[in-house]
LORO-771647 format. One record per residue: residue number from 1; x, y, z of N, C-alpha, C, O in turn; residue in three letters. Coordinates in nm, 4 decimals. Layout:
# residues N
 pos      nc1      nc2      nc3     cac1     cac2     cac3      cc1      cc2      cc3      oc1      oc2      oc3 code
 NUM        X        Y        Z        X        Y        Z        X        Y        Z        X        Y        Z  ALA
...
***
This chain:
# residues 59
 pos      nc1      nc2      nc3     cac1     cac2     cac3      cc1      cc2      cc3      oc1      oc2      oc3 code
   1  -2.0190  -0.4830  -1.1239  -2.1284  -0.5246  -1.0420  -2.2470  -0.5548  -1.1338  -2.2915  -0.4647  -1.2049  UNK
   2  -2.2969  -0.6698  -1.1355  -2.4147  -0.7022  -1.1926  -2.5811  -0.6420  -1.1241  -2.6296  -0.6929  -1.0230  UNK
   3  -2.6268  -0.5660  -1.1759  -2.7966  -0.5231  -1.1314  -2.9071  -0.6433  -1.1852  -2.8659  -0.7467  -1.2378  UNK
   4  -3.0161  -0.6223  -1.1698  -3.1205  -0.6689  -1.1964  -3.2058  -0.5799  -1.2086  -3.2066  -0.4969  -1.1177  UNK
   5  -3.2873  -0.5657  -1.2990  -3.4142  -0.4582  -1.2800  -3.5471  -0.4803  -1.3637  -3.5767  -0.4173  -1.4652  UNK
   6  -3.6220  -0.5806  -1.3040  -3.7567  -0.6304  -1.3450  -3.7017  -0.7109  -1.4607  -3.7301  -0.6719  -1.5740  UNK
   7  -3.6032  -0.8518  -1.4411  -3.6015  -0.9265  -1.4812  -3.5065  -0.9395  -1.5640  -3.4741  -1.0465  -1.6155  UNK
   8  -3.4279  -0.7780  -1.5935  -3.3325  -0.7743  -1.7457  -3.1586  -0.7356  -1.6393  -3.1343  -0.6430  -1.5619  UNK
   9  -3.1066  -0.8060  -1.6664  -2.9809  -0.7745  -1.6329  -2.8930  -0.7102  -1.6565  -2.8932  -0.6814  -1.7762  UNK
  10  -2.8023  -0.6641  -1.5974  -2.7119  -0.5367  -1.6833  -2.5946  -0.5257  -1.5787  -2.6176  -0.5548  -1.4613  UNK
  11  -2.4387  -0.4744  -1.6279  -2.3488  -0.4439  -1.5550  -2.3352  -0.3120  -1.5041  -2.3677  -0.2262  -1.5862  UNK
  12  -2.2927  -0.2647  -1.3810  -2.2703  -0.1261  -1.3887  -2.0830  -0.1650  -1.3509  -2.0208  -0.2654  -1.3163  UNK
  13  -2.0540  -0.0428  -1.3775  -1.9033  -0.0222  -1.3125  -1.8779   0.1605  -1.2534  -1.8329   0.2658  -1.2985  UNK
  14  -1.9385   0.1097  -1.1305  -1.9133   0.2571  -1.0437  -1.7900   0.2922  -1.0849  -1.6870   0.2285  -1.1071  UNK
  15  -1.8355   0.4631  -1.0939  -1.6879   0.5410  -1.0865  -1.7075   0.6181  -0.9538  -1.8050   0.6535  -0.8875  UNK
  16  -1.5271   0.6327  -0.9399  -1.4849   0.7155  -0.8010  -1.5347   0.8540  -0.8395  -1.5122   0.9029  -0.9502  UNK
  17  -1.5808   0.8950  -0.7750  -1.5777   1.0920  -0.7550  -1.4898   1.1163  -0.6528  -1.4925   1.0906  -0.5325  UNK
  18  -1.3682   1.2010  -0.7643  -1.3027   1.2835  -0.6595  -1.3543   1.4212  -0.6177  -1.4425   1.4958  -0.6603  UNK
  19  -1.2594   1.4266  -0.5115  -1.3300   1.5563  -0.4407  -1.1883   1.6331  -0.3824  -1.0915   1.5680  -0.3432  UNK
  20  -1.1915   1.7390  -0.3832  -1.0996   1.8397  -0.3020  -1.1430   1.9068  -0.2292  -1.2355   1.9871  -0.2415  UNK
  21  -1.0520   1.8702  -0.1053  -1.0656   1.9747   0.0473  -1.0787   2.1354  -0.0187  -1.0272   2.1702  -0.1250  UNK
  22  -1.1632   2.2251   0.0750  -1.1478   2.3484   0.0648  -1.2402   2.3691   0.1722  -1.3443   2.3093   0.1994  UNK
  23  -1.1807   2.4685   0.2300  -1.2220   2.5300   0.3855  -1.2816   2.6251   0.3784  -1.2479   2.6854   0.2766  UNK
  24  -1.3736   2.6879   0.4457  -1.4718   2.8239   0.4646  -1.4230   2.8597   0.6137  -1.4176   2.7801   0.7074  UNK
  25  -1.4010   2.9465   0.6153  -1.3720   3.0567   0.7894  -1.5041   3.1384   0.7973  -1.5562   3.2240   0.7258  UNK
  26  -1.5436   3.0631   0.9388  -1.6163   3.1390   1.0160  -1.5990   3.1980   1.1740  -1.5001   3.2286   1.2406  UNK
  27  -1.7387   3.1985   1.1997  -1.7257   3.2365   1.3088  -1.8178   3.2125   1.3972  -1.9278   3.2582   1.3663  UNK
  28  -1.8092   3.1296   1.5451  -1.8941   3.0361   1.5938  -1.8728   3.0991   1.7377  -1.7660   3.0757   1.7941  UNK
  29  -1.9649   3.1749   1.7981  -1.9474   3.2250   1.9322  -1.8145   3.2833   1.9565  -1.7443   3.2512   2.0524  UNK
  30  -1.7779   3.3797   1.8569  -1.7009   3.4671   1.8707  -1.4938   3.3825   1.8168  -1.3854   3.4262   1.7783  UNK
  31  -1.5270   3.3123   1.8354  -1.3756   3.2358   1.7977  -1.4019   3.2266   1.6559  -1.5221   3.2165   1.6310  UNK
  32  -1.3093   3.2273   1.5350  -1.2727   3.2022   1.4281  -1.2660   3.0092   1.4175  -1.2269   2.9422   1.5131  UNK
  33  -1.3080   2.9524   1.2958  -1.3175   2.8499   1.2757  -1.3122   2.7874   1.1210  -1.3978   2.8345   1.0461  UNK
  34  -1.2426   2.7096   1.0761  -1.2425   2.6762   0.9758  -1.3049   2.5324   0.9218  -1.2297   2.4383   0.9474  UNK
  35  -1.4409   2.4914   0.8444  -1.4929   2.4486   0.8247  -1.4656   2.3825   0.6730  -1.4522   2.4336   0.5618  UNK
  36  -1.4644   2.2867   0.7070  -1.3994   2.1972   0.5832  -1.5122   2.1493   0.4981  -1.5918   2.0674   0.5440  UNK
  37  -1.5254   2.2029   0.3577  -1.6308   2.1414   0.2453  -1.5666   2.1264   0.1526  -1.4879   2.2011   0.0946  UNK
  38  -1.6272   1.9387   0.1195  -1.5626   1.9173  -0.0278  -1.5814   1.9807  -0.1535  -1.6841   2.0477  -0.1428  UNK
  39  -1.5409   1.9911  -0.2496  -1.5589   2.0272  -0.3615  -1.5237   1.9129  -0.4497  -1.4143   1.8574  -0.4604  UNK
  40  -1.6471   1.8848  -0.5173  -1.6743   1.7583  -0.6095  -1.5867   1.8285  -0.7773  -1.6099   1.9376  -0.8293  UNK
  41  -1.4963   1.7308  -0.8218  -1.4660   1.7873  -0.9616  -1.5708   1.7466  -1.0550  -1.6519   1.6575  -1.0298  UNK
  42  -1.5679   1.8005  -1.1416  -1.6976   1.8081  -1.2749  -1.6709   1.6786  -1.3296  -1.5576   1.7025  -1.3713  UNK
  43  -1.6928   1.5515  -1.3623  -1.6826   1.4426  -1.4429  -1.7007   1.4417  -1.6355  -1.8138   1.4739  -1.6719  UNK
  44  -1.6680   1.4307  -1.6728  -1.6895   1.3948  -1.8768  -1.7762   1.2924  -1.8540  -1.7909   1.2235  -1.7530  UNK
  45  -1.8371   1.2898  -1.9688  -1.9515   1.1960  -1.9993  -1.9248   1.1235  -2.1432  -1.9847   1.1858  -2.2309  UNK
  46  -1.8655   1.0303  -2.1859  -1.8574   0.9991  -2.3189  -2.0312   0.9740  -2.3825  -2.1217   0.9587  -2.3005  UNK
  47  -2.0559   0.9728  -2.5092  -2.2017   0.9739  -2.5838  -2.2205   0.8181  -2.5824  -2.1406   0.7404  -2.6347  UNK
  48  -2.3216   0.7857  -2.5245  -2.4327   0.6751  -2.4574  -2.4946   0.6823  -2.5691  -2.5472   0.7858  -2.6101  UNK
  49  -2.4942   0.5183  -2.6597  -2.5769   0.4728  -2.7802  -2.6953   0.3638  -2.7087  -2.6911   0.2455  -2.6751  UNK
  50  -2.8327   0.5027  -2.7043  -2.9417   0.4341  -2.6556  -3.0676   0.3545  -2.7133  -3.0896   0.3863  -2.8302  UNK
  51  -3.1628   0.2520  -2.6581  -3.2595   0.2065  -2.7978  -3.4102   0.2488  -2.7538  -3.4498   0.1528  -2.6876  UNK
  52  -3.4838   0.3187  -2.7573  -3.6311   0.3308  -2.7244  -3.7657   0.2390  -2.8279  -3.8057   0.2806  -2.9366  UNK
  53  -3.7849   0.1895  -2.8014  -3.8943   0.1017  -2.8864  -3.8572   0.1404  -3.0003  -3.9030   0.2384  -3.0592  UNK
  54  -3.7378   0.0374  -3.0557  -3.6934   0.0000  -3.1447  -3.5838   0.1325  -3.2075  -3.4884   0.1215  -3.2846  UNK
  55  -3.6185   0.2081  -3.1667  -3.5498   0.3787  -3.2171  -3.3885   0.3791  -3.1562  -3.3739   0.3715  -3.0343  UNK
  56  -3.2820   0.3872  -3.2359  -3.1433   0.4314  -3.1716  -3.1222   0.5284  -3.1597  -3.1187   0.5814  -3.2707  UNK
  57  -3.0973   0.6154  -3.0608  -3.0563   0.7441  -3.0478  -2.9206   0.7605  -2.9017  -2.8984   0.6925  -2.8015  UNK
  58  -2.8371   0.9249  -2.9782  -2.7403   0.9367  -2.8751  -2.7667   1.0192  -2.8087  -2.8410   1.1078  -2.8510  UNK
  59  -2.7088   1.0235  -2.6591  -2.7473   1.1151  -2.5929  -2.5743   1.1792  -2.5464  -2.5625   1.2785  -2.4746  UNK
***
């Protein structure tokens, strides 16, 4: 996907976040209930070669 941002162009390429089901049991006016929340997995980050007024640095 191509952005724009005050004139300078740039690509992004969204990534998917997976996620896994995991349920919490409660209890809602006396009946038992199981409530479904995702759980996001942790993503890696490879090291991003950045330029600040004129300066290269990694992050």
């Amino acid at each position: 996907m191509q952005l724009t941002y005050r004139a300078v162009r740039y690509e992004v390429n969204p990534t998917d976040v997976k996620a896994t089901a995991s349920y919490s049991t409660g209890i809602y006016r006396g009946v038992k209930i199981n409530i479904p929340t995702p759980v996001a997995k942790p993503q890696t980050y490879s090291p991003r070669q950045l330029k600040y007024r004129g300066v290269i640095y990694t992050i």
